[in-house]
Each structure stands twice: as structure tokens, then as C-alpha cells.
mmCIF file as Biopython writes it, N, C-alpha, C and O atoms, coordinates in Angstrom:
data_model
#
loop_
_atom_site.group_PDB
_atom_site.id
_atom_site.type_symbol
_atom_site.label_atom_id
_atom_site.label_alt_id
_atom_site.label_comp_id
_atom_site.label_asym_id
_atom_site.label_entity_id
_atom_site.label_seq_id
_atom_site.pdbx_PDB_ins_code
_atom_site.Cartn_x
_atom_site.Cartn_y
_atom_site.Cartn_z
_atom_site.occupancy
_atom_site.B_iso_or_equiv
_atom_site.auth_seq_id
_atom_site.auth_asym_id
_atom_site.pdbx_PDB_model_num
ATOM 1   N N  . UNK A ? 1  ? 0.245  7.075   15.676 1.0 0.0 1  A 1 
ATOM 2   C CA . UNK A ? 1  ? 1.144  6.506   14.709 1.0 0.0 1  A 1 
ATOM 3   C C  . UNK A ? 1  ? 0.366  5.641   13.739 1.0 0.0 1  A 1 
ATOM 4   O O  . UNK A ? 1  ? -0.645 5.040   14.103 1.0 0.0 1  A 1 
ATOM 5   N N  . UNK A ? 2  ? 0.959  5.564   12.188 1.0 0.0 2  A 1 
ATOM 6   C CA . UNK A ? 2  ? 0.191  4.865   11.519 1.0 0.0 2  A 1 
ATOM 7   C C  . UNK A ? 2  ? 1.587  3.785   11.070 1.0 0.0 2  A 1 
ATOM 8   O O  . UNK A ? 2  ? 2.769  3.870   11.403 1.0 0.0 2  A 1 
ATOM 9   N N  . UNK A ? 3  ? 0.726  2.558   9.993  1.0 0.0 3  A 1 
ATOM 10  C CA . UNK A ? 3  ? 1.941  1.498   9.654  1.0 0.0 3  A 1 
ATOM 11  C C  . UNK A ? 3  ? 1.042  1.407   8.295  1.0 0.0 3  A 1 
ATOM 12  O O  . UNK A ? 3  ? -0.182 1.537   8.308  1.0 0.0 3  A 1 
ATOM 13  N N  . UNK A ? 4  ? 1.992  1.110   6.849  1.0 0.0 4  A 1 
ATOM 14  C CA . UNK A ? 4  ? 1.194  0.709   5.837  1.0 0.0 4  A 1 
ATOM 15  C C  . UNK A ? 4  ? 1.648  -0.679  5.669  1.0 0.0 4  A 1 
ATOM 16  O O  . UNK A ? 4  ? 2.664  -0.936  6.315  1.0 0.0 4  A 1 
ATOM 17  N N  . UNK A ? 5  ? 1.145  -1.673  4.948  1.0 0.0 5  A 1 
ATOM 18  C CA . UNK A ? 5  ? 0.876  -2.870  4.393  1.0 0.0 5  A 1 
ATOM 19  C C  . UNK A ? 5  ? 2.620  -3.237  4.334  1.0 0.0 5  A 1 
ATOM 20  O O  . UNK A ? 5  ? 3.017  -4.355  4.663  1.0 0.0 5  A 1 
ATOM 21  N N  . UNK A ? 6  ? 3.530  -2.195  3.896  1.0 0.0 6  A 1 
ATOM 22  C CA . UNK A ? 6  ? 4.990  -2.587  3.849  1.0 0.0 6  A 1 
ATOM 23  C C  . UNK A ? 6  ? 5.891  -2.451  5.221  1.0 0.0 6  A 1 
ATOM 24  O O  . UNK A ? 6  ? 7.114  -2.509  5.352  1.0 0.0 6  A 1 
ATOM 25  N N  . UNK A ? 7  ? 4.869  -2.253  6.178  1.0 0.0 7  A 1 
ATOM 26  C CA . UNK A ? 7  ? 5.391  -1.923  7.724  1.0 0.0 7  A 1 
ATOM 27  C C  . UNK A ? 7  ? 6.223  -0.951  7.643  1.0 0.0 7  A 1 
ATOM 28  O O  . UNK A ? 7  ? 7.306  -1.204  8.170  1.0 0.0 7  A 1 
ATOM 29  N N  . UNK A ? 8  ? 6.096  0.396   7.033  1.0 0.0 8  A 1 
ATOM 30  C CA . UNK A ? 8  ? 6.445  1.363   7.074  1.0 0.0 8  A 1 
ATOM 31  C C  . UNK A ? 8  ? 5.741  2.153   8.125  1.0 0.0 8  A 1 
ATOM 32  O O  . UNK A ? 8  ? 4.518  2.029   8.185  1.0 0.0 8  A 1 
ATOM 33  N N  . UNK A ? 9  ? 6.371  2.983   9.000  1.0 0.0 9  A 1 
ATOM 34  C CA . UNK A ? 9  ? 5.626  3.851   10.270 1.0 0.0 9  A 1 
ATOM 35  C C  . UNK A ? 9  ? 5.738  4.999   9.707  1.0 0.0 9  A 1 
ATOM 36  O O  . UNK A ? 9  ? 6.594  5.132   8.832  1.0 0.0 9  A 1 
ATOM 37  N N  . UNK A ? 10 ? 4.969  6.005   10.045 1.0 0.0 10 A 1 
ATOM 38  C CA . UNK A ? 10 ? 5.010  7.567   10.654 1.0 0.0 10 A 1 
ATOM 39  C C  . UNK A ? 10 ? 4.070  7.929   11.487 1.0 0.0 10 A 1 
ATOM 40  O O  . UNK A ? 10 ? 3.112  7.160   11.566 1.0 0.0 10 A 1 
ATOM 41  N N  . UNK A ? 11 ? 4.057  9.156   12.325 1.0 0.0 11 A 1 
ATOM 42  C CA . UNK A ? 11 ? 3.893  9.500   12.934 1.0 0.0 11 A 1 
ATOM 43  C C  . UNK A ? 11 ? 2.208  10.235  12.534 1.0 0.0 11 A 1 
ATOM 44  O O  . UNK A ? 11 ? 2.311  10.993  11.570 1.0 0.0 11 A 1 
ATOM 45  N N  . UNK A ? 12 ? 1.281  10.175  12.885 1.0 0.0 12 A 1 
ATOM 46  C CA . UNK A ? 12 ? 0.137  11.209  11.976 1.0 0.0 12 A 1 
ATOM 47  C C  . UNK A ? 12 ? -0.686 11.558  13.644 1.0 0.0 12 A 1 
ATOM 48  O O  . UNK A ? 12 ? -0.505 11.025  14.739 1.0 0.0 12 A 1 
ATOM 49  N N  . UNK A ? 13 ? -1.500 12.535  13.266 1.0 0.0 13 A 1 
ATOM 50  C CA . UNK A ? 13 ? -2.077 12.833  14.644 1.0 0.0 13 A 1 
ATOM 51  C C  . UNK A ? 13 ? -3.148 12.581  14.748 1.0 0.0 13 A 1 
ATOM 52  O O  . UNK A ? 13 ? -3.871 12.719  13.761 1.0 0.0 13 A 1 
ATOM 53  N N  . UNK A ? 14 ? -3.706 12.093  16.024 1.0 0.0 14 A 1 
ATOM 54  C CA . UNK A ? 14 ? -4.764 11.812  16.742 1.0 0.0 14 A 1 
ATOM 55  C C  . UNK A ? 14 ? -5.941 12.675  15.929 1.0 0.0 14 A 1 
ATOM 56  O O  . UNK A ? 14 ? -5.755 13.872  15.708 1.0 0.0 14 A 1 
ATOM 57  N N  . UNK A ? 15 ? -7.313 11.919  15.444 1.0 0.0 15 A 1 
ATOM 58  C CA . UNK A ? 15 ? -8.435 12.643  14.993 1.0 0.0 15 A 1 
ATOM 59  C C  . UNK A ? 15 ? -7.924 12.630  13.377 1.0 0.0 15 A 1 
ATOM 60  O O  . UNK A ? 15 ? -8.843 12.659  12.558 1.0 0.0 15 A 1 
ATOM 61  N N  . UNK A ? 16 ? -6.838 12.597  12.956 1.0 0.0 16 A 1 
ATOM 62  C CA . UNK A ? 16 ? -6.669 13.041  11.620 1.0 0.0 16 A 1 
ATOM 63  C C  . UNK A ? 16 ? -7.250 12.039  10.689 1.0 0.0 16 A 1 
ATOM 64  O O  . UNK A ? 16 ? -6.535 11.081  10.980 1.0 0.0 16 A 1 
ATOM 65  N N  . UNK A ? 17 ? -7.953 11.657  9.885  1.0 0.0 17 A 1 
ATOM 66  C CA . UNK A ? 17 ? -8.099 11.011  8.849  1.0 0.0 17 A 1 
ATOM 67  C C  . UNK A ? 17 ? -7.052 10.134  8.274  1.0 0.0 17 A 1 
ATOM 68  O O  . UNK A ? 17 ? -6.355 10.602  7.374  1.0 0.0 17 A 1 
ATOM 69  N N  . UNK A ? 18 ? -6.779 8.470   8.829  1.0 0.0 18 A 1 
ATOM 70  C CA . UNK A ? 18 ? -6.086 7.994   8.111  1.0 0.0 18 A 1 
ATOM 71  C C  . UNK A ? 18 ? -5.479 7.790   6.908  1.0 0.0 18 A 1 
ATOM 72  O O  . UNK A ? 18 ? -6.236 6.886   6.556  1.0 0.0 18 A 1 
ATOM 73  N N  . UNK A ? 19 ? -4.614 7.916   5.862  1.0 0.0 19 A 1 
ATOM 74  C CA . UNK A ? 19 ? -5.071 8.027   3.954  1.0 0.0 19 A 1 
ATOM 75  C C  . UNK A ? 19 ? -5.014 6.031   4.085  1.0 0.0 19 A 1 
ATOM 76  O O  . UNK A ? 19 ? -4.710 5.075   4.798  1.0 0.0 19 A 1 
ATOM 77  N N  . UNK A ? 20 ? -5.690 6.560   2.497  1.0 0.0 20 A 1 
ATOM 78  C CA . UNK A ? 20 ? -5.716 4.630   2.429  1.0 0.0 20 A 1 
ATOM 79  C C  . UNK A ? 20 ? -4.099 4.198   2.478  1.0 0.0 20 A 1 
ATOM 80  O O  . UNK A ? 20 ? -3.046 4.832   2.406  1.0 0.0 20 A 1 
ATOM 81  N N  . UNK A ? 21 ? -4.396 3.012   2.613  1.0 0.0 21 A 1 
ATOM 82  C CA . UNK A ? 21 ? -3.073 1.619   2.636  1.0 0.0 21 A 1 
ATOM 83  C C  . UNK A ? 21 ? -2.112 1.925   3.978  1.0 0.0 21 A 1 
ATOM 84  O O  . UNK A ? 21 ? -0.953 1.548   4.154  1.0 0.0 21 A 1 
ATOM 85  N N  . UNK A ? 22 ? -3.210 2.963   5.134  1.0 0.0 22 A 1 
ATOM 86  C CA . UNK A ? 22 ? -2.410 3.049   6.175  1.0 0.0 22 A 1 
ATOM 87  C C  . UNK A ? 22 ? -3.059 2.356   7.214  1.0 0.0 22 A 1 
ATOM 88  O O  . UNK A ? 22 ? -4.062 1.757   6.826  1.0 0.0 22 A 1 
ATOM 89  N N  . UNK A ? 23 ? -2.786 2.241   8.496  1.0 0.0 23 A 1 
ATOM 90  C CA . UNK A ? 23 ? -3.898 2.054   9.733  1.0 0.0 23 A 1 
ATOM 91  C C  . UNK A ? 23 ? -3.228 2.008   10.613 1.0 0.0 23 A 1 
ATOM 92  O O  . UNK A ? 23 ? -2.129 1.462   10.512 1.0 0.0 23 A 1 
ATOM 93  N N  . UNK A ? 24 ? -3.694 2.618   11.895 1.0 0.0 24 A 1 
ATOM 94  C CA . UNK A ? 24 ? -3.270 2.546   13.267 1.0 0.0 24 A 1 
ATOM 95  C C  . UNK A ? 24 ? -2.703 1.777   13.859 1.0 0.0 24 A 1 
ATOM 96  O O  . UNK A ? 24 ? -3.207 0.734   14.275 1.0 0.0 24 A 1 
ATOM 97  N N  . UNK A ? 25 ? -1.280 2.201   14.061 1.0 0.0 25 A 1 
ATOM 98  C CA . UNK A ? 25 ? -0.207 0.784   14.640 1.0 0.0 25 A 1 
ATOM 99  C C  . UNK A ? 25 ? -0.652 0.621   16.156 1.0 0.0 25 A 1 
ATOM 100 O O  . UNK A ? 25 ? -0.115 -0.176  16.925 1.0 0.0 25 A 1 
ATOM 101 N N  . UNK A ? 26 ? -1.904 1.636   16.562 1.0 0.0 26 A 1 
ATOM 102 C CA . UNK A ? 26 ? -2.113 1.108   17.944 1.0 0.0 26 A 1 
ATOM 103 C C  . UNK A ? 26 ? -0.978 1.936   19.495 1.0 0.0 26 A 1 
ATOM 104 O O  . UNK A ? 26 ? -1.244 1.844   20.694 1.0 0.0 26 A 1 
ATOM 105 N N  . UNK A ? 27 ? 0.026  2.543   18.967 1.0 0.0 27 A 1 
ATOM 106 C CA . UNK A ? 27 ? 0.535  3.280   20.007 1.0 0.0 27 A 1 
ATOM 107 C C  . UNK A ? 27 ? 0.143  4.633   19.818 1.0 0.0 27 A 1 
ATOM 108 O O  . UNK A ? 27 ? -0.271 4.945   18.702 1.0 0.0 27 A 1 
ATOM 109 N N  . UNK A ? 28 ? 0.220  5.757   20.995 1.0 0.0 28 A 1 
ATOM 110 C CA . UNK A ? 28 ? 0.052  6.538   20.973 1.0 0.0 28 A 1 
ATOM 111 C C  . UNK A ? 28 ? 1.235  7.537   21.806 1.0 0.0 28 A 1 
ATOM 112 O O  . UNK A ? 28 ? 2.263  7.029   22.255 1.0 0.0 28 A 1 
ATOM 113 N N  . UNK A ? 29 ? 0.972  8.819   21.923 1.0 0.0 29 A 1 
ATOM 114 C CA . UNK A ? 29 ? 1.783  9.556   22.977 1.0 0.0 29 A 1 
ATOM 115 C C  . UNK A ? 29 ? 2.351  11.193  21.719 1.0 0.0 29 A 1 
ATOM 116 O O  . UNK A ? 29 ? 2.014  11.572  20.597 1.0 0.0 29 A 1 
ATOM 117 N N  . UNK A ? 30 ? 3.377  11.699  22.840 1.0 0.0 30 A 1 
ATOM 118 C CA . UNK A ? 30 ? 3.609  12.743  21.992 1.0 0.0 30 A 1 
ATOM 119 C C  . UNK A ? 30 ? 4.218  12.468  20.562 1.0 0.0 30 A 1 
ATOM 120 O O  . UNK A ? 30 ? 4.096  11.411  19.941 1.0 0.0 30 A 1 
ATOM 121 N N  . UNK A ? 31 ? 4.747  13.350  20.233 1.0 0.0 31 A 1 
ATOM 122 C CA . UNK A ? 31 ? 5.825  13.655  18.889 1.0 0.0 31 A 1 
ATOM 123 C C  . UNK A ? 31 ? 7.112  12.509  19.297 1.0 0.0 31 A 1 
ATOM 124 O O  . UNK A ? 31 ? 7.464  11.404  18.885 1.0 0.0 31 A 1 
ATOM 125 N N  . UNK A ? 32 ? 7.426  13.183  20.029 1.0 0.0 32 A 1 
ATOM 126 C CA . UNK A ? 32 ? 8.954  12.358  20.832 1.0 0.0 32 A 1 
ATOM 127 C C  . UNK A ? 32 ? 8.861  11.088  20.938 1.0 0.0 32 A 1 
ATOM 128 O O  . UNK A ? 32 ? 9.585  10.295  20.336 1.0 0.0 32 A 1 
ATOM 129 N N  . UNK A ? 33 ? 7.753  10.727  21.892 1.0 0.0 33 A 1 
ATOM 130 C CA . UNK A ? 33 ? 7.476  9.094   22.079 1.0 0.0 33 A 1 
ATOM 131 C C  . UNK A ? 33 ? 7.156  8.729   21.014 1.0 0.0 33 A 1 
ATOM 132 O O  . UNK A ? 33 ? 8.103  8.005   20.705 1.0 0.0 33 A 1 
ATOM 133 N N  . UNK A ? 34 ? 6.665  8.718   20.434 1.0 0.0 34 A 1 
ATOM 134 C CA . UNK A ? 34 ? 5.929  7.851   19.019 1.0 0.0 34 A 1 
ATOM 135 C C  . UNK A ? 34 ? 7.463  7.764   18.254 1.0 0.0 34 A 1 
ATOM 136 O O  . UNK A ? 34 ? 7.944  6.707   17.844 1.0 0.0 34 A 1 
ATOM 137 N N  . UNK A ? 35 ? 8.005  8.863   18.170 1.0 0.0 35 A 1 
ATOM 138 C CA . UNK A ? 35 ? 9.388  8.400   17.276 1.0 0.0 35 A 1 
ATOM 139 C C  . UNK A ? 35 ? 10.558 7.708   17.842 1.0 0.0 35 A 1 
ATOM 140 O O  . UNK A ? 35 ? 11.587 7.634   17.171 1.0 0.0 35 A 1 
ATOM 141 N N  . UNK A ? 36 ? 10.477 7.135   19.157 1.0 0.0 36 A 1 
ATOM 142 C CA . UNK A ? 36 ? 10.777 6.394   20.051 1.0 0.0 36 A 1 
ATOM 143 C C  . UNK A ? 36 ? 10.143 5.591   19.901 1.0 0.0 36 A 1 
ATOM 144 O O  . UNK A ? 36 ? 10.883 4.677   20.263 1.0 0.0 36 A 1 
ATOM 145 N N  . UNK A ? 37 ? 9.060  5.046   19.563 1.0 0.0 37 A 1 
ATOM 146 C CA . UNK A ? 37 ? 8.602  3.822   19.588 1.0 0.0 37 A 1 
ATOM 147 C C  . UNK A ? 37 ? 8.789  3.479   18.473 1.0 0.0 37 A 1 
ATOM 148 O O  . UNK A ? 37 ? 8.684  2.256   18.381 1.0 0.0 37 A 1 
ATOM 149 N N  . UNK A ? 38 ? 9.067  4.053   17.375 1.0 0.0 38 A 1 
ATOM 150 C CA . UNK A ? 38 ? 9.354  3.997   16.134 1.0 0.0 38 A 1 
ATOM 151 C C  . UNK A ? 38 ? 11.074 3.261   16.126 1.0 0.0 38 A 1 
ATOM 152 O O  . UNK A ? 38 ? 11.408 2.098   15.902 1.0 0.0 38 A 1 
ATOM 153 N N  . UNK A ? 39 ? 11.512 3.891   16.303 1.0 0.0 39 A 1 
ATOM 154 C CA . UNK A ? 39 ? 13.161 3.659   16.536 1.0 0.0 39 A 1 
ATOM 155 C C  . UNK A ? 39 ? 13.400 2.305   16.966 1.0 0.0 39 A 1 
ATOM 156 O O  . UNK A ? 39 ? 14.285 1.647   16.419 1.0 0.0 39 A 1 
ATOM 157 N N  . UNK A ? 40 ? 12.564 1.735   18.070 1.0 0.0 40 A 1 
ATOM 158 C CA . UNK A ? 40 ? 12.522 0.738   18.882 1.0 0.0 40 A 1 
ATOM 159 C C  . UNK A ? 40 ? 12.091 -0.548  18.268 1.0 0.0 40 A 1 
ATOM 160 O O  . UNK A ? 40 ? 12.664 -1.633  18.366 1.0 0.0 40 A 1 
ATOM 161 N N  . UNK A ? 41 ? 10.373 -0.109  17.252 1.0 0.0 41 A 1 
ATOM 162 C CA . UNK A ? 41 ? 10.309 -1.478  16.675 1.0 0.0 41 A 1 
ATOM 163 C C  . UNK A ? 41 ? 10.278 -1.168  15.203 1.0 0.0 41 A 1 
ATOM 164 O O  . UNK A ? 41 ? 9.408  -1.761  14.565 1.0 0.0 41 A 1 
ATOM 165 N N  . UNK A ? 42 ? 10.982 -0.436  14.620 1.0 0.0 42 A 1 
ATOM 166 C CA . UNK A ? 42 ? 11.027 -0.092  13.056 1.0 0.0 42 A 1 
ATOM 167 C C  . UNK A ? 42 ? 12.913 -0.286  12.973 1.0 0.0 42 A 1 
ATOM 168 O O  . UNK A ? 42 ? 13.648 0.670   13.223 1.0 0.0 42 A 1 
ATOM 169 N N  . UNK A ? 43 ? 13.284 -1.231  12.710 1.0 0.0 43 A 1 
ATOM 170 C CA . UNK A ? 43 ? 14.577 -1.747  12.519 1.0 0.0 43 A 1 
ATOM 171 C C  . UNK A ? 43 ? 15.181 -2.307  11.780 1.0 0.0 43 A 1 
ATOM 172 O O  . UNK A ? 43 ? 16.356 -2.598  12.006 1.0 0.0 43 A 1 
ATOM 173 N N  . UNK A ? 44 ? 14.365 -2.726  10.325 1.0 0.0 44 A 1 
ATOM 174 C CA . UNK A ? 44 ? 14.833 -2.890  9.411  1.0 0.0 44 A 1 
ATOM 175 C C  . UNK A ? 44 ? 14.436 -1.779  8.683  1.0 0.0 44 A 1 
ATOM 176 O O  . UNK A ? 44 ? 13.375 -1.423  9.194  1.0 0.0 44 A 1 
ATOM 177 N N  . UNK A ? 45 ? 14.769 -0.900  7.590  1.0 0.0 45 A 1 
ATOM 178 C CA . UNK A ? 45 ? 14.165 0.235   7.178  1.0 0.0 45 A 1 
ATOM 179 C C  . UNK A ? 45 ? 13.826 -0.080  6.202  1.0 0.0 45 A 1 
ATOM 180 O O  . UNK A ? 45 ? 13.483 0.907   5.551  1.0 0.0 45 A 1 
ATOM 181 N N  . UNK A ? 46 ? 13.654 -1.453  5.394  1.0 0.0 46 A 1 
ATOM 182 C CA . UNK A ? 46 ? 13.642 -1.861  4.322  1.0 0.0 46 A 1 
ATOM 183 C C  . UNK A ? 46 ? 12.108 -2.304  3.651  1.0 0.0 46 A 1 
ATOM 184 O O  . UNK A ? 46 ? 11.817 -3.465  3.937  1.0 0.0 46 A 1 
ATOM 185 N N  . UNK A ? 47 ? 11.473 -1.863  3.134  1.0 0.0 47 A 1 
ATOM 186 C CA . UNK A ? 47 ? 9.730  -2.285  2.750  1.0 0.0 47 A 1 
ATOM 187 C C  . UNK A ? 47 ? 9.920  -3.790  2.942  1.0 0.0 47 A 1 
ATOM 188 O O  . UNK A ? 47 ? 10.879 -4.559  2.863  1.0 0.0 47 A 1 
ATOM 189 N N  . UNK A ? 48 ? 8.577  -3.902  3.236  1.0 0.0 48 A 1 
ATOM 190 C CA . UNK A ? 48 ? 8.399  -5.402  4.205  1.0 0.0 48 A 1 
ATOM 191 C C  . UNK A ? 48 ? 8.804  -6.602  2.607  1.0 0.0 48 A 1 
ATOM 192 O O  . UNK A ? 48 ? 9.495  -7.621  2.636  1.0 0.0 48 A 1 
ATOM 193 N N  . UNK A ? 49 ? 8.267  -6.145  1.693  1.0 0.0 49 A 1 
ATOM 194 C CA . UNK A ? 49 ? 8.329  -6.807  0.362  1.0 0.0 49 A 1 
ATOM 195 C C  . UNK A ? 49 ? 9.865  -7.253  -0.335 1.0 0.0 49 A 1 
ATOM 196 O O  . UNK A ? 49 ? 10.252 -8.271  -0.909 1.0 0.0 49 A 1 
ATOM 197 N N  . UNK A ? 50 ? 10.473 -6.039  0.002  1.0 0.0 50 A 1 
ATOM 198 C CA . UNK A ? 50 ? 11.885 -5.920  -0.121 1.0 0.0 50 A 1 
ATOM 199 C C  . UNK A ? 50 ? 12.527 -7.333  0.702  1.0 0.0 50 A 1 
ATOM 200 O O  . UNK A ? 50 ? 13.248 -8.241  0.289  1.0 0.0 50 A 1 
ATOM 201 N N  . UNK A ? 51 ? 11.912 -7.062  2.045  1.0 0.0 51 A 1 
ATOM 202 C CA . UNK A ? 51 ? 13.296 -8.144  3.334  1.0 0.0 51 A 1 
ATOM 203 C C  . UNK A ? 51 ? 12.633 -8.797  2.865  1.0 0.0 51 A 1 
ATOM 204 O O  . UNK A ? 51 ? 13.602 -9.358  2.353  1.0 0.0 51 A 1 
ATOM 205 N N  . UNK A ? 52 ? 11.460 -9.587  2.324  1.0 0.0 52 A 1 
ATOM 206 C CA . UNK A ? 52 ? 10.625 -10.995 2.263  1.0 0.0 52 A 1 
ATOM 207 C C  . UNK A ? 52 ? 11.183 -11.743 0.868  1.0 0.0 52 A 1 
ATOM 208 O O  . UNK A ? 52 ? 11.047 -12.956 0.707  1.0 0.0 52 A 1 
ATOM 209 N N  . UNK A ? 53 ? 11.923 -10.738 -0.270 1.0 0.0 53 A 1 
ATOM 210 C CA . UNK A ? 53 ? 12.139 -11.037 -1.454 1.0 0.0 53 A 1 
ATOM 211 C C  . UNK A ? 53 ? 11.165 -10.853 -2.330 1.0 0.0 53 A 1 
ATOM 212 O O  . UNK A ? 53 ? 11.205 -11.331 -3.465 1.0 0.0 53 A 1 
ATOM 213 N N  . UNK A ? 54 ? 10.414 -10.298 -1.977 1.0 0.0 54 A 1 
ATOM 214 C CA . UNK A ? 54 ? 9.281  -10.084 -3.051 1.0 0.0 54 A 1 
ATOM 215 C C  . UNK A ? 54 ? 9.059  -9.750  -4.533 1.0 0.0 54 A 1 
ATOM 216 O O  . UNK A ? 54 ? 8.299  -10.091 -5.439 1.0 0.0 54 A 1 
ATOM 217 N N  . UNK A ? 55 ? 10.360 -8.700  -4.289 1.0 0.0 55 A 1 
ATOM 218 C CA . UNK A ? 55 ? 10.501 -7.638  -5.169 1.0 0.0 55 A 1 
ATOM 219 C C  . UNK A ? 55 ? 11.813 -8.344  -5.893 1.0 0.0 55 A 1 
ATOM 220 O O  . UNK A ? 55 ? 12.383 -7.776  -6.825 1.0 0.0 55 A 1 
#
């Protein structure tokens, strides 16, 4: 799983080449789990900039 700078998740696979403004949220597992872990701590769906007022 990757997270960008706006704590946005997806899912990318093991070995793959991160793209920039992403990096390894550090969990791993299948397809299923990862979007389970996603579900679990991705709960506001809103760019991190957005909930902070940034924008």
C-alpha cells in the first residue's frame, strides 16, 4: 500500500516502483487485506489539506 502527502491510500504492489509524492504506508498483505486496512484507517475521504482548511 502506498499514502501521498494528502493521506490519500491505494493499493500498489510489492517490487513496483513507487511514483513521486507517494511512499509506503508500511502495511502489507493481499488485494483484500490492504483494502481492509484501507477502510479501517482511511475515514475521512477528504485530502488531508481539505479537513485541515487549507484549501
Amino acid at each position: 500500500m502506498v499514502v501521498n502527502d494528502e493521506e490519500q491510500y491505494s493499493v500498489w504492489r510489492s517490487g513496483k516502483q513507487i511514483p513521486t509524492g507517494w511512499h509506503g504506508e508500511g502495511f502489507t498483505g493481499t488485494k483484500d487485506e490492504c483494502l481492509e486496512h484501507i477502510n479501517e484507517v482511511w475515514t475521512d475521504m477528504r485530502p488531508r489539506s481539505v479537513r485541515n482548511g487549507d484549501r
